[in-house]
C-alpha positions as CSV (number, residue, x, y, z in Angstrom):
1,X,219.9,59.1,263.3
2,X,218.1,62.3,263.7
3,X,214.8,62.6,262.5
4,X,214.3,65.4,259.5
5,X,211.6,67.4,260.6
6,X,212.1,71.1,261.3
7,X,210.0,73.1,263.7
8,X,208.6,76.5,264.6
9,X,206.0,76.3,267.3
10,X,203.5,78.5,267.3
11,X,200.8,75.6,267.8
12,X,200.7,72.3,267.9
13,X,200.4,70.8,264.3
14,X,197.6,67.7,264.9
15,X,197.1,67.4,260.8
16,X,201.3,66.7,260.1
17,X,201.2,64.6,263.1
18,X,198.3,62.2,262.0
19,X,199.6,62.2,258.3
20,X,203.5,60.8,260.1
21,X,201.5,58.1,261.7
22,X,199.4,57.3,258.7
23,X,202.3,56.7,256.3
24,X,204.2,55.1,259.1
25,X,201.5,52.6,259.9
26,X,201.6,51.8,256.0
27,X,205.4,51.3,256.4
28,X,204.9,48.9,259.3
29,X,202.1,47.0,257.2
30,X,204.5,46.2,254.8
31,X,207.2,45.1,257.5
32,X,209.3,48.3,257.3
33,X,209.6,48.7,261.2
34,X,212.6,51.1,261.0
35,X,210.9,53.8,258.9
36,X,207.7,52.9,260.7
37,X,209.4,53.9,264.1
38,X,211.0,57.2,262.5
39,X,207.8,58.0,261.3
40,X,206.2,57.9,265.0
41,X,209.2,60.1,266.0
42,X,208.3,62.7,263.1
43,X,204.8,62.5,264.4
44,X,205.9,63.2,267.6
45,X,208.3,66.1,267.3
46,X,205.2,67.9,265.4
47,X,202.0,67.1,268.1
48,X,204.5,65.8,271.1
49,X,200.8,64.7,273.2
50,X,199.7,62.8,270.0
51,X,199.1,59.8,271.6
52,X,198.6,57.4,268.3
53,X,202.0,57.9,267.8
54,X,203.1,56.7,271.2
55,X,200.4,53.5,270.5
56,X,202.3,52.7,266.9
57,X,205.7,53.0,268.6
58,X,204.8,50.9,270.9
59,X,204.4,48.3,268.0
60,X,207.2,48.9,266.1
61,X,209.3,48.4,269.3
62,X,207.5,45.5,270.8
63,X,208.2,43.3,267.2
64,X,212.1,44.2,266.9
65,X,212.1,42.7,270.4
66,X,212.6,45.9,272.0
67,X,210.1,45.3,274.7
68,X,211.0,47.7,277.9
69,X,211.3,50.9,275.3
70,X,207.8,49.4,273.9
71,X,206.2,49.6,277.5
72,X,207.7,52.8,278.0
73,X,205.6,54.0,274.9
74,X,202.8,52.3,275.4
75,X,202.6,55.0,278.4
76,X,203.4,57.8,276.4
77,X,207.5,57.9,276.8
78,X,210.5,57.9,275.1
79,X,213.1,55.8,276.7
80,X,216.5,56.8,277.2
81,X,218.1,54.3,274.5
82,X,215.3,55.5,271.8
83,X,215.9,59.2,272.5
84,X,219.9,58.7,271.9
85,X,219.1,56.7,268.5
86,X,217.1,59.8,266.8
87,X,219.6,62.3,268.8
88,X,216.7,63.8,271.1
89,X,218.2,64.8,274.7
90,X,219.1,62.3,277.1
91,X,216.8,62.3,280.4
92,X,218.2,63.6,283.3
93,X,220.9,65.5,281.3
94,X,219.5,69.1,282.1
95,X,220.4,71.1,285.1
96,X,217.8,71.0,288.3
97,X,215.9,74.0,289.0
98,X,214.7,75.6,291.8
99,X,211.0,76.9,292.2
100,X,210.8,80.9,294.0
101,X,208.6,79.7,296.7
102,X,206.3,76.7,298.2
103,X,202.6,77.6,299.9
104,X,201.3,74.2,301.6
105,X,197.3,74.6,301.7
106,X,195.5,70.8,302.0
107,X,197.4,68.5,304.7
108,X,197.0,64.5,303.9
109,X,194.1,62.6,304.8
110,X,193.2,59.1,305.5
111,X,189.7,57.6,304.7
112,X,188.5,54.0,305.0
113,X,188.3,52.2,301.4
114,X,185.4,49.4,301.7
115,X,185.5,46.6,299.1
116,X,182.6,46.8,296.4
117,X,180.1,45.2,296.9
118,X,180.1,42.4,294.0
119,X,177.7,39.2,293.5
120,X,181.2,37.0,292.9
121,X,183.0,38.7,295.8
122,X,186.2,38.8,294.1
123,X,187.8,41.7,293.7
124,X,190.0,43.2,290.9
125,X,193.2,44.0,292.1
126,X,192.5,47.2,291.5
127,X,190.2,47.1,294.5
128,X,192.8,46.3,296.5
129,X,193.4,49.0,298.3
130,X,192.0,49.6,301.9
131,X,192.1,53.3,302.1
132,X,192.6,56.6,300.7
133,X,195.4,58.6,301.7
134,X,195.6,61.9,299.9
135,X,198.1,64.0,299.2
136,X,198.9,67.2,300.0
137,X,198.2,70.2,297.9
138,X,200.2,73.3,297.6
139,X,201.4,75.9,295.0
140,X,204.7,77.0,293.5
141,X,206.0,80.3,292.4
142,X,208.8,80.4,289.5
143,X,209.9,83.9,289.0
144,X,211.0,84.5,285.7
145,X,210.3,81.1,284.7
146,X,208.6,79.1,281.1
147,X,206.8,76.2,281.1
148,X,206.3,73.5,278.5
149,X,202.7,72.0,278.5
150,X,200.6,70.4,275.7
151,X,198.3,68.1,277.6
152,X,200.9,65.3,277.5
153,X,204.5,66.3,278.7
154,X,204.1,68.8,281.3
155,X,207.7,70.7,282.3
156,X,208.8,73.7,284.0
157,X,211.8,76.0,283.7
158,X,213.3,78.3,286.4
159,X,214.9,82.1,285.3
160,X,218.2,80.0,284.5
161,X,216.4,77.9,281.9
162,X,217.0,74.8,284.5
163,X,214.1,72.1,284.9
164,X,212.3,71.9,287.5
165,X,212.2,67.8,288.2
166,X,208.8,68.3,290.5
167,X,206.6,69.2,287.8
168,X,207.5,66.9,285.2
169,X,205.4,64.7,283.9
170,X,205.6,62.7,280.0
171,X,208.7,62.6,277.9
172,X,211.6,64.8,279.0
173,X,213.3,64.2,275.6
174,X,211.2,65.1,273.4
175,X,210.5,68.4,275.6
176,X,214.1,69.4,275.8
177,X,215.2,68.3,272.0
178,X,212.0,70.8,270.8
179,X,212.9,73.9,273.2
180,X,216.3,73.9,271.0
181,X,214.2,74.7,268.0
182,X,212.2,77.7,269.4
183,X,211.6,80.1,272.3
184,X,208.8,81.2,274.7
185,X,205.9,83.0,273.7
186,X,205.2,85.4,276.8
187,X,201.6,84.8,278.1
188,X,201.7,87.8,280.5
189,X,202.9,88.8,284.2
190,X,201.1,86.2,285.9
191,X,199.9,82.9,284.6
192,X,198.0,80.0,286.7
193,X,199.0,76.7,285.5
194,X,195.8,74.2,285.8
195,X,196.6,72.1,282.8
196,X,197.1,68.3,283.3
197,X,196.3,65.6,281.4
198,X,193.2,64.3,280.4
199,X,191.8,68.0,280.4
200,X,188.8,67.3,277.7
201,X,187.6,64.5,279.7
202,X,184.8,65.8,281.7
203,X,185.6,63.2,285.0
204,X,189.9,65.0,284.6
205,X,188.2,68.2,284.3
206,X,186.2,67.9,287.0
207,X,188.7,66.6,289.4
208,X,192.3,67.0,288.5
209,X,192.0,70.2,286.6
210,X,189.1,72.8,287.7
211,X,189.7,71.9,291.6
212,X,193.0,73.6,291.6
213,X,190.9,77.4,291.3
214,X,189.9,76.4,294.8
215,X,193.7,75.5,296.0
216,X,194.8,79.1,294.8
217,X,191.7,81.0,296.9
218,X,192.6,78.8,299.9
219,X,196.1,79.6,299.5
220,X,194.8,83.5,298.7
221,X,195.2,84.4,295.4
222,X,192.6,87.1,294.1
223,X,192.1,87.5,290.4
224,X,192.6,90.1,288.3
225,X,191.8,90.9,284.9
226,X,195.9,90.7,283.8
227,X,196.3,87.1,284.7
228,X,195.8,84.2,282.3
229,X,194.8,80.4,283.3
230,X,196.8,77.6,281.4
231,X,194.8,74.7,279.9
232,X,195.9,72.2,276.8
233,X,192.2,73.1,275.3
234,X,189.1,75.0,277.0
235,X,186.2,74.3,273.5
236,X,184.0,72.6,275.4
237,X,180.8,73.5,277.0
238,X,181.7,72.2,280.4
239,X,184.9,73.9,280.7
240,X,183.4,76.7,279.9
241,X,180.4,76.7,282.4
242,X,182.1,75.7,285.4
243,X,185.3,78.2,284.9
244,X,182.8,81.6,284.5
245,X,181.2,79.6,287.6
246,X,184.6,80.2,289.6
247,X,184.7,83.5,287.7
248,X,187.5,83.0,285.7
249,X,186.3,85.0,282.4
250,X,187.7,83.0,279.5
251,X,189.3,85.5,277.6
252,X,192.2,84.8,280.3
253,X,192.4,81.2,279.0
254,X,195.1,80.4,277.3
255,X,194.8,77.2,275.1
256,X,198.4,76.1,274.3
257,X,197.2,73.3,271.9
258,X,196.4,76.3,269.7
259,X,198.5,79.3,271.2
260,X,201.5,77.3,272.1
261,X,202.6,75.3,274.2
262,X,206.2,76.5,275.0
263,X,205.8,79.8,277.3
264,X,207.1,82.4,279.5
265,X,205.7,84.5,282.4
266,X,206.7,87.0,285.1
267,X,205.3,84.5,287.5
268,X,204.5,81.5,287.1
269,X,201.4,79.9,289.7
270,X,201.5,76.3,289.9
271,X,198.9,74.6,292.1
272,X,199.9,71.1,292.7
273,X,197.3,68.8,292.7
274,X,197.3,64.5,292.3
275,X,194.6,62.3,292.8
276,X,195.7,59.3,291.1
277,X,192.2,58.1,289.9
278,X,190.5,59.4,293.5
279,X,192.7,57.0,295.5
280,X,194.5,60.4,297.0
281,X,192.0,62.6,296.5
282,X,191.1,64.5,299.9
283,X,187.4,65.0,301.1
284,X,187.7,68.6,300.2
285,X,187.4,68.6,296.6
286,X,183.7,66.7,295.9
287,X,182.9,69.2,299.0
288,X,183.9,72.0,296.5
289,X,182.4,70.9,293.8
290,X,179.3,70.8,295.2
291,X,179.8,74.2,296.5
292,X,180.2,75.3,293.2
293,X,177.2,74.1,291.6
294,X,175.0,73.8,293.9
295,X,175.8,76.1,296.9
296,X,175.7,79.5,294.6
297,X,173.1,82.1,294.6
298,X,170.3,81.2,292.5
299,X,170.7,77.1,292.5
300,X,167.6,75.8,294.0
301,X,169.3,72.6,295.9
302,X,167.0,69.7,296.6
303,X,165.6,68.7,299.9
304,X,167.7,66.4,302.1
305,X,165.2,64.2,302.1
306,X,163.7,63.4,299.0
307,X,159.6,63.3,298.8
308,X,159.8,59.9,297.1
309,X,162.8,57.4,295.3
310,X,164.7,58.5,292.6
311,X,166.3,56.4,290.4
312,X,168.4,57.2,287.9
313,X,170.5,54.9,285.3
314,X,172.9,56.8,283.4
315,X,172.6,55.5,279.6
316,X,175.1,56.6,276.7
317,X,174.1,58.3,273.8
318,X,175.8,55.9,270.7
319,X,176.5,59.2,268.5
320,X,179.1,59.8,271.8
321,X,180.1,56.6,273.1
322,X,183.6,56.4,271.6
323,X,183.4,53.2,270.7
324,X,181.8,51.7,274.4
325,X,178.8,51.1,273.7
326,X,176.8,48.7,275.2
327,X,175.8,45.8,273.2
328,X,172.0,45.2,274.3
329,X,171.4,49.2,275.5
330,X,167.5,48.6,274.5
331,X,166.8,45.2,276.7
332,X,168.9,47.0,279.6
333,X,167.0,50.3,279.4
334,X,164.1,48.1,279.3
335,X,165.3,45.8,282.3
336,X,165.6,49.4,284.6
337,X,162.3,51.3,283.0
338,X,160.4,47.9,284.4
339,X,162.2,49.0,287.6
340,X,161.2,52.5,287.8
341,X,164.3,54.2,286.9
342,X,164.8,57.1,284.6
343,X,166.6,57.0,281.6
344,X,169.3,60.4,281.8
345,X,171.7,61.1,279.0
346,X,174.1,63.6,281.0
347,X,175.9,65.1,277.9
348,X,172.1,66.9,277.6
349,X,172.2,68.5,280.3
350,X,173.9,71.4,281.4
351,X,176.1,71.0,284.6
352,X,173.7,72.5,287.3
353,X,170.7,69.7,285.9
354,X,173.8,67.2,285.9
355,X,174.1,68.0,289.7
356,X,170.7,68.7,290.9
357,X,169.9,65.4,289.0
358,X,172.5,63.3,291.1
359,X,171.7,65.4,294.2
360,X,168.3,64.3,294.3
361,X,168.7,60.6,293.5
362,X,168.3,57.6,295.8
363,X,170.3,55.2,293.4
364,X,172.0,56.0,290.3
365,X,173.3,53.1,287.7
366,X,175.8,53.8,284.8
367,X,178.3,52.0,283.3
368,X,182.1,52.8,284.3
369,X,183.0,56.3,281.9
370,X,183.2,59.6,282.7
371,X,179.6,60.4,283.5
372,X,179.7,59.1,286.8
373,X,181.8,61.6,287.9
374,X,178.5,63.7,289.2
375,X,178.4,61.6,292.0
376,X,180.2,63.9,294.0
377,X,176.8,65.5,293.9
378,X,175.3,62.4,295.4
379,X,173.5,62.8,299.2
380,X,175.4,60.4,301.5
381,X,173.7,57.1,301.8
382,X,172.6,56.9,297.8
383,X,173.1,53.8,296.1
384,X,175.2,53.3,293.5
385,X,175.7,51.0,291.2
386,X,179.1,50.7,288.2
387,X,179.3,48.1,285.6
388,X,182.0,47.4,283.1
389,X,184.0,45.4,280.5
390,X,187.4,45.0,279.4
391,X,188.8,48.9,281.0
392,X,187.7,49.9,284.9
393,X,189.3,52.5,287.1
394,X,188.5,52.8,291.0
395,X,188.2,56.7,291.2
396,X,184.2,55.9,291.3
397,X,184.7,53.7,294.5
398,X,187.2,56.1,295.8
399,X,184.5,58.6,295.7
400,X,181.7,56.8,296.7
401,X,183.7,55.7,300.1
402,X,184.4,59.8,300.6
403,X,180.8,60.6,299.5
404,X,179.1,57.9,302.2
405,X,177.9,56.3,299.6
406,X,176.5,52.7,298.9
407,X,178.7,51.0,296.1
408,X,178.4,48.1,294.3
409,X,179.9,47.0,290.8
410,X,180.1,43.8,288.1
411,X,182.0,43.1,285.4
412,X,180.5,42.4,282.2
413,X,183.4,40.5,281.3
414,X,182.3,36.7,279.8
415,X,183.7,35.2,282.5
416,X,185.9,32.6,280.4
417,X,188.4,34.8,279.1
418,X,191.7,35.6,279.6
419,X,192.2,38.5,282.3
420,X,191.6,41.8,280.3
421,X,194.9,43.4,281.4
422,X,196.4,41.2,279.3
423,X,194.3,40.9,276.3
424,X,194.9,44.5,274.7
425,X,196.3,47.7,275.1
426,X,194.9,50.7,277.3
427,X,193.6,52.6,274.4
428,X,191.9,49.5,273.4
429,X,190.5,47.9,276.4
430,X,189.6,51.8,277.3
431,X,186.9,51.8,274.1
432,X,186.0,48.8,274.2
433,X,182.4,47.8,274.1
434,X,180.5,45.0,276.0
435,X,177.1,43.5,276.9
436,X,175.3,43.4,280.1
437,X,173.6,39.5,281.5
438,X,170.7,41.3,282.6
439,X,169.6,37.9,284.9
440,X,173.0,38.8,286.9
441,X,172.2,42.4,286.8
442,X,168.5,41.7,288.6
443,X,170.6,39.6,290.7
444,X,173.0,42.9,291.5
445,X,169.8,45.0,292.2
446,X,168.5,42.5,294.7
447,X,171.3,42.4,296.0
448,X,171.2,46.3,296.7
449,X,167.6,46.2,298.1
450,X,166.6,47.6,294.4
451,X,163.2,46.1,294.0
452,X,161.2,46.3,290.9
């Protein structure tokens, strides 16, 4: 059954992609799970990283029983058996590629992973690793080559139009079955490729996506003002400041969630860069970070030793929580102001106050989200201290332990309930909000020799 939408991409088209999963979640209201699913497809073939789609097909699937190609979607994939029902192409059924050439630049690493320091002392098992082990880093050369990235599916072509099975990540189907309806827009003779996904979250900006500009000038790559750098979307203020502070000027940047995402180069220069959430990041990247922002000429950096304590808890502003907000914010700003912290709301600050506010702090406090990412700013030794409901990730810890940092966490969970990875799915458990038992949290502080 192939699904009836015809393309031309010269952009992704977000508003026909939202209006496929609109009428399809009003088809699967009223039961019709077959034309609900087509719809997602629709959806998909328009905006191929619109990930509401992905969620509703996930439904459909998971009540017509169909419960592997369900998880499959759930993580943003089309499985094989769905692809072959609405006549998308097959995985696996394209020719390999070959890149030009391979420049190894970061070797792996190994780093001791301590367990968090918790009042239950029982760990998630997503604690349960004992140490980091990064990967290496290197970059790839494709002469002649296109690529296909949209901030989802990410997929590279050699000069005989083969994929390249190293840089694939997201749904090979829907990738392949679209390039049959277009071709490459040329972005110029030499493009970097930095994009990943997640690239508008300020945490994936900072460490998956920005970091590889420092694997191309350790690997010796020099700028010039032909090139263009390859993100899904640069329209935020962060992106901006910290590429002009690696002196990338951003009329190079090439958005292809707006240009295109299908396109061709001379060369293509793809830094390869995975940190899985910190737990393979290597001890040079929060190293270069802070030589970004706080190493350059003209950044005052604060003393090693601070004159007196700093403490710092990390609040969210409700007008940008997404949805995680924190039940009783006003008792536990309260609860830390009677402790001496300061209240920061990072998204106010520009980047440098970000990091000169972390770099000066003797414990810092925030609930698990993207703002905690500036600890790779933090001196070694600083306390610090994650809370969190239904969704939490160990890239914090990970950090902390490469940061010699003090790090403590506790779930906000009501303890009673049914183990969060099985209550809901990603998207939800991600923005989902929660309350804080401010007696436990006292309890945490003590614990971390926080005294009021």
């Amino acid at each position: 059954m192939e699904v009836s939408v015809q393309v031309e991409y010269a952009s992704l088209n977000f508003a026909a992609a939202r209006s496929f999963v609109s009428n399809a979640r009003g088809e699967f209201s009223q039961g019709n799970t077959k034309s609900a699913e087509k719809g997602c497809i629709e959806a998909l073939i328009q905006c191929p990283n619109y990930f509401p789609a992905f969620q509703l097909l996930g439904e459909c699937l998971d009540s017509a029983g169909q419960h592997e190609c369900a998880a499959a979607a759930y993580l943003g994939n089309i499985s094989n058996t769905l692809g072959q029902k609405y006549c998308l192409t097959e995985s696996g059924s394209t020719p390999r590629g070959s890149i030009s050439g391979r420049q190894h630049v970061h070797q792996r690493e190994e780093i001791s992973l301590p367990q968090p320091n918790t009042l239950d002392n029982v760990p998630l098992w997503k604690f349960r690793n004992k140490k980091i082990v990064s990967n290496e880093t290197w970059v790839d050369t494709i002469e002649l080559g296109s690529i296909w990235h949209d901030g989802h599916n990410n997929a590279s072509f050699d000069s005989d139009d083969h994929l390249i099975e190293d840089h694939l990540t997201g749904c090979v189907s829907i990738v392949e079955d679209l390039r049959k309806r277009c071709s490459p827009l040329f972005a110029g003779p030499r493009v970097f490729v930095l994009g990943a996904r997640g690239g508008g979250n300020y945490y994936h900006w900072m460490t998956d996506i920005l970091p590889k500009l420092e694997i191309l000038r350790q690997a010796g790559y020099v700028f010039n003002n032909t090139d263009r750098f390859l993100v899904s979307s640069c329209d935020k203020s962060f992106q901006k400041e910290t590429l002009i502070a690696f002196g990338v000027k951003i009329d190079q940047v090439i958005e292809t969630n707006t240009v295109s995402p299908y396109l061709s180069s001379d060369l293509l220069v793809i830094p390869r860069l995975k940190n899985v959430m910190g737990l393979h990041m290597g001890s040079w990247l929060p190293a270069f970070l802070e030589d970004l922002l706080l190493n350059r000429p003209g950044i005052v950096k604060s003393s090693s030793v601070a004159s007196s304590q700093s403490r710092i808890f990390i609040s969210r502003d409700p007008a940008s929580s997404n949805g995680r907000s924190i039940g009783n914010i006003e008792a536990v700003n309260g609860l830390f102001q009677s402790y001496g912290f300061e209240i920061v709301y990072p998204e106010r600050l520009s980047l440098v106050e970000q990091a000169r506010c972390f770099n000066s702090a003797d414990v810092i406090v925030a609930a698990h989200g993207a703002g905690l990412a500036n600890i790779v700013f933090c001196q070694p030794g600083t306390t610090v201290i994650e809370f969190y409901g239904a969704h939490i990730a160990p890239c914090y810890w990970a950090i902390s332990a490469i940061k010699n940092l003090q790090y403590f966490n506790e779930c906000c969970l009501d303890k009673t309930r049914a183990s969060p990875e099985d209550a809901s799915t990603l998207s939800e458990r991600r923005s989902a909000g929660f309350s804080v038992d401010t007696d436990r949290l006292r309890s945490l502080l003590e614990m971390a020799g926080i005294g009021s």
